[in-house]
Wavefront OBJ file of the C-alpha trace (Angstrom):
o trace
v 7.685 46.100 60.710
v 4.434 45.454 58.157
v 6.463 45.666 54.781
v 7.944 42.372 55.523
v 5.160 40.642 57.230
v 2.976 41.989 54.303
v 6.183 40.271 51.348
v 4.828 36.578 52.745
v 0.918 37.082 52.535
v 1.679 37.265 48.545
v 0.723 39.087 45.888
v -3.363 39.499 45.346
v -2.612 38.908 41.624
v -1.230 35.677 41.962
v -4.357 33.638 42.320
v -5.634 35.832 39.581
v -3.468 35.083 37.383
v -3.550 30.877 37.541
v -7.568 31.070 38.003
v -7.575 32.987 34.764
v -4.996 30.500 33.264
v -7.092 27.660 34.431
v -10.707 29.023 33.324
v -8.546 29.349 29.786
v -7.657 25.522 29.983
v -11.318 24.806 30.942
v -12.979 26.799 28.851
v -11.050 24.946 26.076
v -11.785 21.597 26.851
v -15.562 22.674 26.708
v -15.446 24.347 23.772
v -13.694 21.186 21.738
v -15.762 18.742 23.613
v -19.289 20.040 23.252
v -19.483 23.062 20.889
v -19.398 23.124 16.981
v -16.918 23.837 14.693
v -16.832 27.373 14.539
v -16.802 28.208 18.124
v -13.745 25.711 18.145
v -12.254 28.402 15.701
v -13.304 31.451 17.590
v -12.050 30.063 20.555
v -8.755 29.404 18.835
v -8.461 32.814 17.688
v -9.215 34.467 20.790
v -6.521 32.491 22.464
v -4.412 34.026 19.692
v -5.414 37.408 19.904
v -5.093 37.131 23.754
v -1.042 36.233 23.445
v -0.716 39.240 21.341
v -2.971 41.319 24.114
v -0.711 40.079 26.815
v 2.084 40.920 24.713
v 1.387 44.454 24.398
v 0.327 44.701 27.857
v 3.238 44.415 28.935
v 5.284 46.879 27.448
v 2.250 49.307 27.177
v 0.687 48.539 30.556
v 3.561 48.801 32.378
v 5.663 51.756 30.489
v 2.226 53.782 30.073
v 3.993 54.030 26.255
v 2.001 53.963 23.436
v 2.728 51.517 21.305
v 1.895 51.425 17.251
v 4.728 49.463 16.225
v 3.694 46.540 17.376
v 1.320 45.171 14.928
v 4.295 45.298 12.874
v 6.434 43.159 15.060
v 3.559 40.821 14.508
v 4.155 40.722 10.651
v 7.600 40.495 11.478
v 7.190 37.123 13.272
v 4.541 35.970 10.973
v 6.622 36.286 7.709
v 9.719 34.841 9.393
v 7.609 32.211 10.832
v 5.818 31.122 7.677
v 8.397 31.250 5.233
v 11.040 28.536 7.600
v 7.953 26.284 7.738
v 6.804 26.520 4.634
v 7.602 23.499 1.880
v 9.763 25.253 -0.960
v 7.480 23.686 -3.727
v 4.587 26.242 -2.433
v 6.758 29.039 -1.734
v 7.948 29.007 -5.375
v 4.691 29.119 -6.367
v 2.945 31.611 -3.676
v 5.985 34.046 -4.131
v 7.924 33.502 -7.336
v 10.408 36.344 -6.604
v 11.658 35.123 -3.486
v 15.206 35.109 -2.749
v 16.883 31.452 -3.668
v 18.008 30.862 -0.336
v 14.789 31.565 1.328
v 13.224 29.420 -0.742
v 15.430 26.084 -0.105
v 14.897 26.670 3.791
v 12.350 24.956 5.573
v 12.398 23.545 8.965
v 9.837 22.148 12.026
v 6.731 24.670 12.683
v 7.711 24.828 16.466
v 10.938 25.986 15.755
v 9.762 28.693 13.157
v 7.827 30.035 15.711
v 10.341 30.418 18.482
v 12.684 32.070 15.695
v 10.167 34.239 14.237
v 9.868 35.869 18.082
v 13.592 36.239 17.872
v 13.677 37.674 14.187
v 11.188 40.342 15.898
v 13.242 40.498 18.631
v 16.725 41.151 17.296
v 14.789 43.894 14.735
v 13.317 45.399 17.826
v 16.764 45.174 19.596
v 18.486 47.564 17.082
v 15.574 50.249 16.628
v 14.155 50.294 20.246
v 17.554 52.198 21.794
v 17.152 55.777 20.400
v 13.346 55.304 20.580
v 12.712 54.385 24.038
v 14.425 57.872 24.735
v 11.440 59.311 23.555
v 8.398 60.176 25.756
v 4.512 61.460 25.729
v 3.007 62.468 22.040
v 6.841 62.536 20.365
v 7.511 58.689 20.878
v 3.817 57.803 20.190
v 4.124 60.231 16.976
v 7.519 58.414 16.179
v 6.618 55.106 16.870
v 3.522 55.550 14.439
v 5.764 56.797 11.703
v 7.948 53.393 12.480
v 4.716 51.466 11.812
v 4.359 53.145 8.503
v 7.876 52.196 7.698
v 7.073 48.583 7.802
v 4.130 48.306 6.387
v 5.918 49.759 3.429
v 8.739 47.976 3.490
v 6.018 44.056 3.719
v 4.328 45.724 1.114
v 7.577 46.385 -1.475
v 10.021 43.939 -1.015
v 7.764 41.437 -2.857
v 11.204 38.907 -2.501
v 10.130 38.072 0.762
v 6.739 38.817 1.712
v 5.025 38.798 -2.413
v 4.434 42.578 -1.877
v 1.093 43.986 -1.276
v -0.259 40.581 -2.532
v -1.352 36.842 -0.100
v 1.380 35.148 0.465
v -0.396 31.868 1.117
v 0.200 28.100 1.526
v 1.581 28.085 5.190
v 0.646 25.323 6.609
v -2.288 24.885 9.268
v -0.880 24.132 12.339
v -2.270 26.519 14.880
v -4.830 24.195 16.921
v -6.920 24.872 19.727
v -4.368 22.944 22.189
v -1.481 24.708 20.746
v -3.749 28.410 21.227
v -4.496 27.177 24.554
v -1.294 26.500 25.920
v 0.586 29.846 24.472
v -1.965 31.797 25.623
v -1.488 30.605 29.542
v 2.340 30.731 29.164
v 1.995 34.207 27.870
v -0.524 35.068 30.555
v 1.778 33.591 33.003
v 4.597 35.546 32.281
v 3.163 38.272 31.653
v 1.755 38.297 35.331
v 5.507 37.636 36.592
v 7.417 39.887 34.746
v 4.865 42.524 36.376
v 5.629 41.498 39.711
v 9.300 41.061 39.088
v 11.868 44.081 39.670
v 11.930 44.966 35.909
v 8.294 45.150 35.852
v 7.993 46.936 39.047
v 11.004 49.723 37.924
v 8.901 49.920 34.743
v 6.012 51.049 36.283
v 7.608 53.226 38.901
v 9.300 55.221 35.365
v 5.639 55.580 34.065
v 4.487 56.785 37.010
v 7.382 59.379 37.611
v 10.327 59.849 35.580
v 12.324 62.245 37.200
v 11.660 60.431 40.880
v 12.488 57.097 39.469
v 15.576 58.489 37.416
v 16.465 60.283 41.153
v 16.205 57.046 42.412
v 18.465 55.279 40.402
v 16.792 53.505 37.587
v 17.735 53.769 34.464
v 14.651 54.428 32.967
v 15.327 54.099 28.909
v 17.403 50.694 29.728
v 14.330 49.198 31.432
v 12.035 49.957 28.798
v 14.147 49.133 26.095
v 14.666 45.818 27.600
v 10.477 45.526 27.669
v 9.941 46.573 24.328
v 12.176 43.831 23.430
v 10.941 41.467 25.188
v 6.971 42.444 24.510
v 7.753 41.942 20.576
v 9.560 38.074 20.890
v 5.927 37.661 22.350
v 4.594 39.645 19.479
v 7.017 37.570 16.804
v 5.630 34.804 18.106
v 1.439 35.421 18.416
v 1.889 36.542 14.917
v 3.771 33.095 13.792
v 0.937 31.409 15.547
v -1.820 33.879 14.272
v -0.198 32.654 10.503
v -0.383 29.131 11.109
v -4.257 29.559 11.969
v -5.016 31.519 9.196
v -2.939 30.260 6.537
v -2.917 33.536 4.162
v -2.752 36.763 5.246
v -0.876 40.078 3.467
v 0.477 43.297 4.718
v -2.915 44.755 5.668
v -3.426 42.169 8.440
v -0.598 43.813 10.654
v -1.125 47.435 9.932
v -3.496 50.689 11.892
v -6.730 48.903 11.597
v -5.682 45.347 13.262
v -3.681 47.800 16.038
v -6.740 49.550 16.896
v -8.448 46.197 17.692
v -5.801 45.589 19.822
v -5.858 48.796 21.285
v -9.677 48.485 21.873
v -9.286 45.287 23.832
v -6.700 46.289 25.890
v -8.288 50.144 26.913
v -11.602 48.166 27.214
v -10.700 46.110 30.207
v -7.990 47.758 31.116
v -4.052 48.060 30.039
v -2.769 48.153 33.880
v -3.553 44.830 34.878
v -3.616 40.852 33.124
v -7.302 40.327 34.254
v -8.306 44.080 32.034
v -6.233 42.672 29.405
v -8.254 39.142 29.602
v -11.273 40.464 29.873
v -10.676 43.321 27.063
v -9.816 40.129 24.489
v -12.796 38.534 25.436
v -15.513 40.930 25.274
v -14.175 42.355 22.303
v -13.772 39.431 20.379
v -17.122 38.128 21.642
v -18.904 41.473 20.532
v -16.888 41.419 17.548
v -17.834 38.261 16.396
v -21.520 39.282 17.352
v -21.481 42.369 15.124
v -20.277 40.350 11.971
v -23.230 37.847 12.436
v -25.956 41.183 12.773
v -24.500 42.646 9.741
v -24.790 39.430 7.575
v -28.064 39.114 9.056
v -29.185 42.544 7.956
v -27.276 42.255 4.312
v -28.794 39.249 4.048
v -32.567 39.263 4.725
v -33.890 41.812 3.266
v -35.388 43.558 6.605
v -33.650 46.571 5.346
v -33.129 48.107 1.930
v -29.334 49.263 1.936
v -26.311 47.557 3.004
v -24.521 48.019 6.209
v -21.265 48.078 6.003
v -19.352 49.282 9.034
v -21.055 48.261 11.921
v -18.526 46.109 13.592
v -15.911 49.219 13.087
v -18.552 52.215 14.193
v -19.589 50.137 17.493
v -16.377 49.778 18.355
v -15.006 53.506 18.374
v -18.363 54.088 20.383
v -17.579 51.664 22.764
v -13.654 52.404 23.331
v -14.828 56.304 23.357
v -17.611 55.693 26.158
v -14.937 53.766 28.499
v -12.085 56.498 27.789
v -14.990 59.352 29.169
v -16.764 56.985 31.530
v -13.907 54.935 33.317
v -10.520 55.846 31.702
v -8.684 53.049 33.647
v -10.809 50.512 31.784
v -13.265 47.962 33.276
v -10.777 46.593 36.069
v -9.461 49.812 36.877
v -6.191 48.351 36.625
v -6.490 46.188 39.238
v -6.277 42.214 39.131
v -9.300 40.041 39.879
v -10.137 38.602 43.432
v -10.963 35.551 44.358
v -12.495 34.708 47.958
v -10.470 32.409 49.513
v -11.579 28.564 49.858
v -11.562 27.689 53.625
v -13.702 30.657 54.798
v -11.392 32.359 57.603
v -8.510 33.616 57.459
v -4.806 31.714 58.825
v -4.183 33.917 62.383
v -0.914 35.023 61.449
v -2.571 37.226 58.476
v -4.905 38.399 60.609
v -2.692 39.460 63.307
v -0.340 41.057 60.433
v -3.328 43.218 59.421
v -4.132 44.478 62.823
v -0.796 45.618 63.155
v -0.703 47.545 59.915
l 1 2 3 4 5 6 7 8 9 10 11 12 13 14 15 16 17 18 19 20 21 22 23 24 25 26 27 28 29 30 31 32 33 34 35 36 37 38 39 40 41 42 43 44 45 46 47 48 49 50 51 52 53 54 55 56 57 58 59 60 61 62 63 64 65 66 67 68 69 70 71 72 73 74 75 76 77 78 79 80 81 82 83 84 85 86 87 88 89 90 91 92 93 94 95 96 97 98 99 100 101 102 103 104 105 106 107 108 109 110 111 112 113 114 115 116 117 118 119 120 121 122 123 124 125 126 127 128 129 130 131 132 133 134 135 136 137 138 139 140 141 142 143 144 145 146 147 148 149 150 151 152 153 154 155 156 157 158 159 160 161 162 163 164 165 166 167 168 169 170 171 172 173 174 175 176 177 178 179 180 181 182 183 184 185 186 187 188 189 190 191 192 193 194 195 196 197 198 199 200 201 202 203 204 205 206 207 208 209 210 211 212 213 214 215 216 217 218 219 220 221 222 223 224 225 226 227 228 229 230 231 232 233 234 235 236 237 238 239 240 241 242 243 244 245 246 247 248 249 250 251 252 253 254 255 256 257 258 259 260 261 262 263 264 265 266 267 268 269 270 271 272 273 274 275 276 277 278 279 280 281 282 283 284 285 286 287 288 289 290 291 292 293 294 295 296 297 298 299 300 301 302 303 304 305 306 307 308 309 310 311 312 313 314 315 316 317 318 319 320 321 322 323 324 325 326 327 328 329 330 331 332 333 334 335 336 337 338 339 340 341 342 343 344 345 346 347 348 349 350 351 352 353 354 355 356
């Protein structure tokens, strides 16, 4: 009798979930109205790094997977994204090798985007199958070695991605508007496909195989199907994250960038889209922080070495204290609450809760 009457109260996430897209809309017309340039930039960034957050949320929050490959499905989208858009003139110059073909395409920077997520997409199509079969430290180990595997193959086929070296020109496109606005679609859907019946057969696989295999799910189709989905969003962060930063090489998308990720997402909290919003924030914020201290103290002379590290080294402390202290992460998983505007409660909800 409660299970239905409970279905039209509505999910506590929901207003989570558009308060948190709306502070993001707010927060950036503050930030381009009345701060300076470089918090524009950070602010861009973050909205960036957020979409790829999201996008790893919700594979990894939901399957309780680990997932290393991911950065690379980044790369993935970035190089696919960069070279469409790109004029020919500079990619003849920035990568002289590059195949003919590749060279003589170029097409709208929207478009790029949307195909670099499928490029990903499609790639993560025909290696996800066997993997997703995988569970606990064997598919973490495996899809670790199948991170390895593409950062080696970015940094040798120099006719596409100029090898180990920048592959730069790409053209600036990545705003904070355009950062803005992926960031709440991604946050968006990333709140309803964790609410919808894939989501909620995802989560009922990580939290018991064999009962949700008894039940009737089929447990590698549903995470295949995630992982697929989680790196279009991937393809496409990174085609963004390319067209803010103009140059980037294989580096950018290999263990070091992942454990950033990582950091946010354990920080506040890989079960739920508020941890995963909070996580980019207060990493990004302290991150930024760190860089500024350590200039400071190379800088000024108040010491007499260099510190080198800091950023890195305050991290791992951080991400290790949260993994003893509160191994859920900040939110515990949950998703933010809001008190409701009109004080009291409608009747009906009240009388549903008595009954329950």
């Amino acid at each position: 009798m409660s299970t239905p009457k409970m279905a039209r109260i509505g999910s506590p996430g929901r207003p989570a979930a558009f308060a948190l897209a709306a502070l993001l809309i707010v927060g950036a017309f503050a930030v381009n109205a009345f701060a300076p340039f470089v918090v524009v930039g950070i602010y861009t960034y973050f909205c960036v790094t957020l979409m790829m957050v999201l996008g790893l949320q919700m594979f990894m929050g939901n399957s309780g997977i680990l997932n290393w490959t991911y950065i690379g499905f980044v790369g993935i989208g970035a190089y696919a994204a960069s070279i469409l858009s790109t004029a020919p003139a500079l990619k003849s110059m920035g990568v002289p090798n590059m195949y003919p073909a590749l060279v003589a395409l170029q097409i709208p920077v929207v478009p790029a985007l949307l195909i670099g997520g499928v490029v990903a997409a499609v790639i993560a199509a025909i290696l996800a199958w066997p993997l997703m079969r995988l569970s606990d430290a064997v598919g973490v180990i495996t899809l670790f070695a199948m991170l390895i595997v593409f950062h080696v193959i970015m940094t040798q086929w120099d006719n596409v991605t100029n090898g180990p070296r920048t592959f730069f020109g790409v053209q600036a496109f990545t705003t904070i508007w355009m950062a803005t606005g992926a960031a709440v679609i991604t946050l968006l859907g990333a709140y309803f496909f964790r609410e919808s019946s894939l989501g909620l057969r995802l989560r009922a696989s990580r939290d018991d195989r064999h009962a949700a295999k008894a039940m009737g799910i089929n447990v590698v189709g549903v995470r295949y199907l995630t992982f697929v989905l989680s790196s279009f969003v991937a393809g496409v962060a990174g085609g963004l994250w390319a067209h803010y930063i103009t140059s980037f090489s294989p580096k950018s998308f290999y263990v070091g960038e992942m454990f950033v990720l990582l950091t946010m997402l354990v920080i506040g909290g890989a079960g739920s889209i508020s941890g995963a919003t909070l996580g980019a924030l207060l990493v990004t914020v302290m991150r930024e922080g760190l860089r500024q201290l350590e200039g400071y103290l190379n800088n000024s002379g108040v010491i007499n070495f260099e510190v080198y590290g800091l950023t890195e080294l305050t991290m791992a402390v951080l991400l290790v204290t949260i993994l003893i202290v509160r191994p859920a992460g900040i939110v515990g998983g949950q998703e933010f609450r809001f008190p409701r505007i009109g004080g009291k409660r409608k009747p009906a909800e009240a009388a549903d809760s008595d009954e329950s």
